[in-house]
N, C-alpha and C positions, 0 to 999 in steps of 0.2 A: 504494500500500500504506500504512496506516495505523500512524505512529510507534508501537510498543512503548510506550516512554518518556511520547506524549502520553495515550497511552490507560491508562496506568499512574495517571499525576496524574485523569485525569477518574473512571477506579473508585473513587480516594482520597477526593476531592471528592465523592460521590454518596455514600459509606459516610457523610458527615460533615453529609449533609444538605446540602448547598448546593442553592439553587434551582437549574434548569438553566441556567435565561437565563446566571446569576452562572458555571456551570463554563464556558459555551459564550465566552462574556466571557474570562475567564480563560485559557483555553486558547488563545485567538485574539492575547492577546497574548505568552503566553509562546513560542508558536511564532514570533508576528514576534520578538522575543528574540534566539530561539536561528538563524534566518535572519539577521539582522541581522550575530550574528558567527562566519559564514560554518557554522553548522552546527554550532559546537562544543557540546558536553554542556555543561549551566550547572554541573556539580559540578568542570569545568576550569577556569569563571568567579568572579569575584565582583563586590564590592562598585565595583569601579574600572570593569567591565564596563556594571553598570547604571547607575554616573550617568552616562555617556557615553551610553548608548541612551536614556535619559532626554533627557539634552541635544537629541540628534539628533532625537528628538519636537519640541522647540519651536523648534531651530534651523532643521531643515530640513523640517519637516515642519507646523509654525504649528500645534500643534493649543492647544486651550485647556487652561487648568489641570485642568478634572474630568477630561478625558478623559488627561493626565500623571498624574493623582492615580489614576484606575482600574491604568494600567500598571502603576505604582510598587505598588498594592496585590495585582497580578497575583505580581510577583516578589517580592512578602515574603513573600507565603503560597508560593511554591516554593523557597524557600529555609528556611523555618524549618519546613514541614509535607513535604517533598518531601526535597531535599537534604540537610537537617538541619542546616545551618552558618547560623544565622540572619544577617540582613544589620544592618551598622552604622545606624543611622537620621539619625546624623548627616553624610550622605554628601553632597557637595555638587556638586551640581548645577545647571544652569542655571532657572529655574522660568517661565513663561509670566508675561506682562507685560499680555495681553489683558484687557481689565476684562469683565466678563458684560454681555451684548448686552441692550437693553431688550426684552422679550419680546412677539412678536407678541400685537396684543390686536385682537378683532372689537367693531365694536358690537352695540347690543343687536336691531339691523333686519338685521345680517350673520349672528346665531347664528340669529332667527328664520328666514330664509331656508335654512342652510345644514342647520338640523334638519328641516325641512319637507322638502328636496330628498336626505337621505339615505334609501337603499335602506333598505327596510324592517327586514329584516335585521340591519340595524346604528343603526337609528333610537333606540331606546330606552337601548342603550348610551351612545350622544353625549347622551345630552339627563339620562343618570346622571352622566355627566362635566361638562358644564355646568351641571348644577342641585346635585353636591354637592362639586363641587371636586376630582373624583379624578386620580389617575394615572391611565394607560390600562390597566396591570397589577394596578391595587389594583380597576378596575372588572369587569375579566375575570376574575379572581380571588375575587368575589365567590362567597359559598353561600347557601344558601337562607335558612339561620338567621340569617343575617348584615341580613333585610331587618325592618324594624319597621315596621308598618303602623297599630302603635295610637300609637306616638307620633311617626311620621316621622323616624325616625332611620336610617343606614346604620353598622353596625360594620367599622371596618378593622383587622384585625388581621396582624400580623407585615409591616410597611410599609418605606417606606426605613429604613434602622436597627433593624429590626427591634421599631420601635415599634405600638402600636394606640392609635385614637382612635374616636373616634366623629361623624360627621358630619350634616349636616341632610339631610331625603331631602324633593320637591317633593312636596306632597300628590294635584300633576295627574298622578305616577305611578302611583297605587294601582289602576288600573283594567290596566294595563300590565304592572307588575311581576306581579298575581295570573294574568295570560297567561302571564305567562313561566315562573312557578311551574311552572304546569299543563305547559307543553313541557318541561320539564326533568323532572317527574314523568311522562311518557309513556317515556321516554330512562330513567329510575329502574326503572320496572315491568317493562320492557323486558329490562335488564341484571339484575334478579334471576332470571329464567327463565334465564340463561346460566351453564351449569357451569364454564366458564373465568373467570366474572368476579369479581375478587381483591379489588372493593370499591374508594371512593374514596380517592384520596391524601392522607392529614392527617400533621401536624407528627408528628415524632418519638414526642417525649412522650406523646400524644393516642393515638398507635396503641400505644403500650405500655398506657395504664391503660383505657383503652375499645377493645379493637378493634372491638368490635360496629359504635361508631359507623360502622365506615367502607362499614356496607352500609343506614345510615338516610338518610332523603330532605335533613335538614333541615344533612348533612353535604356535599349533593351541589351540585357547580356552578352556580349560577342560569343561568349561561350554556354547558353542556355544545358540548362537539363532537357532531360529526354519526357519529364511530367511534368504535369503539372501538380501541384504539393500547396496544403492551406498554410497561411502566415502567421504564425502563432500569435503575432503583432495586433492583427486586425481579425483573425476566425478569416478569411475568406480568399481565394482561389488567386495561386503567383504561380509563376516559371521562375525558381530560382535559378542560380549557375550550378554548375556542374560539381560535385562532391569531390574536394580536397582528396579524399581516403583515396580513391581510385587511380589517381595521378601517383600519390605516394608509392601505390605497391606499384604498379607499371613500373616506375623508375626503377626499383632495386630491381623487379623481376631481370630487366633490360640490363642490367649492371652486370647481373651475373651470366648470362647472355654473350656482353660482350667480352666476358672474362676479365672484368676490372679488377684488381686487389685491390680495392678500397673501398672505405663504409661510405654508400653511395644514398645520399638523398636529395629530395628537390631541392636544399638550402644550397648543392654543390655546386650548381649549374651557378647559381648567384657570385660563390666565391670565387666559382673560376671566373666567370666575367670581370669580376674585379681584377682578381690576379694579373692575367694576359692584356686587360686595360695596362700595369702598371708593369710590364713585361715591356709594352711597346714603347714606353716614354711617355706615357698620357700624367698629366701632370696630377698628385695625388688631390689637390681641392676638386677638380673636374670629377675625379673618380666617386671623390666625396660627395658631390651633388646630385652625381647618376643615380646612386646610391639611396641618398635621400638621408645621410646620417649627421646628426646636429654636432656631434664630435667628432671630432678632424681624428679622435684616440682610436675610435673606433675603425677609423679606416686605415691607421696604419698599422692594423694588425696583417695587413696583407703585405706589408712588406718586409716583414720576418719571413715569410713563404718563401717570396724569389730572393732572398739572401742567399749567396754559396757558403754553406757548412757556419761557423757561429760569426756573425755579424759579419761575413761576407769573408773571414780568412780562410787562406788558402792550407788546406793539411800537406806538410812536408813531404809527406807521401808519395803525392802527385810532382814534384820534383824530381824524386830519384831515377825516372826512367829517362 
C-alpha cells in the first residue's frame, strides 16, 4: 500500500513543477530517511536526525559527495516545503572525503565503432550526445524548435541548474535530424485526430501565456514515445519523450558489442566530446560553455585525461630505447 505521507510530498512536488526524475529522486531518499529511523514521521525528527543519516551515507554506506549533496537536498526541501520547520544548515556532519573519479573517456576509433554498432533506434541520439556534448536528458528532452539547421546550432534550455545555452550541432546530422522531424510529425498528426489529447508538456510559465503552443509541432519532442501515457501533473492524455532506461542499456549492450574494455555509459559519449574538444586545441572556457558548467573546476577535470603519464612527465623508460 502506498504511504499517505509519500504521496502527499510527490502531489506537493508536481503542483511546484518539479521534473519527475527530480520528485522520483527525492522521494526515494526521503523514504530511505524515514526507514533509516525505524519508521518514524520526520515532523518527530530533526536537525540531529539528518546529520547522522547523512553521516551513515559516507560512513557506512561510501557513497560520494553528489550523491550526500542530492540527500541533504532531499531533506531541506521536506522540511522547509513539507514539514515546515526548516532545517539549521549549519549542521555538522561527516562529508565524503572521495575526490571525483577521472571520467571514462573513448577514443576517437572506440566512439566511431561504438556509433556504427548502435541499434538504429538509438543511433542518432548517441552520435547528438557525442557530436554536441549533451546530457543524456538534455538530448531526450530535446523539441523540435530547439534544432537549427541554418546555423548548426542545438538550444538547451532549462538544464542542470536550470540554466540554457546553446550548443554546436554536427552538420553530418542534417540529413538525420530532418528524418526524425518527419517521425515525430507522423506521432504530431496523429495525436491531433485524438479527443483525449491535452497537448505537449511545457514549462509553467509557457503554458500560462501561450497555451496554444502546447498543440504546435515545433513545441513537440524531437524524440517522442511510441504512447501515448496520462501526466500525473494534470490526470490527462501527453506523448512524453522516449524513456532514458532504454538508451542506457543499448549503450553498454553496444559497448560490449564492440569489444570496448571500458565501463561504458551514456555520460561517456559527453566526456569524450569534451576530451577530443580539448585534444584539438579548443580552448578550455569554449569547452566550458558547450558544456554548460558554471565552474571553469569542473571542466578541467578533463584535462588530467589527455595529460601523458603524471602531469604530462615523460617515464625514463621510454628513453632507453
Amino acid at each position: 500500500m502506498k504511504s499517505p505521507f509519500l504521496t502527499l510530498i510527490r502531489e506537493q512536488m508536481l503542483t511546484r513543477h518539479y521534473a519527475i526524475r527530480t520528485v522520483d529522486t527525492y522521494l526515494y531518499w526521503i523514504k530511505y530517511y524515514i526507514n533509516y529511523n525505524h519508521k518514524t514521521h520526520p515532523a518527530m525528527l530533526g536537525a540531529t536526525q539528518v546529520e547522522a543519516f547523512l553521516t551513515f551515507l559516507i560512513i557506512e554506506r561510501n557513497v560520494a559527495i553528489s550523491t550526500q549533496s542530492t540527500a541533504l537536498n532531499a531533506l531541506v526541501f521536506l522540511y522547509r516545503e513539507i514539514i515546515k520547520q526548516p532545517l539549521d544548515m549549519n549542521m555538522n556532519f561527516t562529508k565524503s572525503k572521495r575526490g571525483p573519479k577521472l571520467p571514462t573517456v573513448l577514443t576517437t576509433q572506440e566512439v566511431r565503432k561504438l556509433l556504427t554498432l548502435m541499434p538504429l533506434a538509438q543511433q542518432l541520439l548517441a552520435k547528438l550526445m557525442y557530436g554536441s556534448g549533451l546530457r543524456l536528458m538534455e538530448a531526450i528532452r530535446l523539441r523540435v524548435k530547439d534544432i537549427d539547421l541554418h546555423y548548426y546550432t542545438l538550444s538547451i534550455f532549462n538544464a542542470k541548474g536550470g540554466k540554457h545555452r546553446r550548443v554546436t550541432l554536427a552538420r553530418e546530422l542534417s540529413t538525420d535530424l530532418k528524418e526524425q522531424i518527419s517521425r515525430a510529425k507522423k506521432y504530431f498528426d496523429a495525436d491531433q485526430l485524438n479527443t483525449e489529447y491535452a497537448g505537449v508538456y511545457l514549462p509553467n510559465a509557457l503554458s500560462r501565456k501561450h497555451p496554444s503552443a502546447a498543440y504546435q509541432l515545433m513545441w513537440h519532442y524531437l524524440f517522442p514515445s511510441g504512447s501515448l501515457s496520462i501526466d500525473p501533473r494534470i490526470g490527462k492524455m501527453r506523448r512524453h519523450h522516449i524513456d532514458a532506461t532504454t538508451f542506457q542499456k543499448a549503450i553498454k549492450k553496444t559497448a560490449i558489442k564492440a569489444e570496448i574494455e571500458k565501463t561504458v555509459t551514456a555520460h561517456t559519449l559527453r566526456h569524450s566530446f569534451a576530451t577530443h574538444l580539448l585534444q584539438r586545441g579548443t580552448d578550455i572556457r569554449t569547452v566550458q560553455e558547450q558544456l554548460g558548467h558554471s565552474d571553469l573546476r569542473t571542466t578541467q577535470i578533463y584535462t588530467h585525461v589527455i595529460q601523458a603519464g603524471a602531469n604530462g612527465v615523460i617515464s625514463p623508460l621510454s628513453t632507453l630505447s
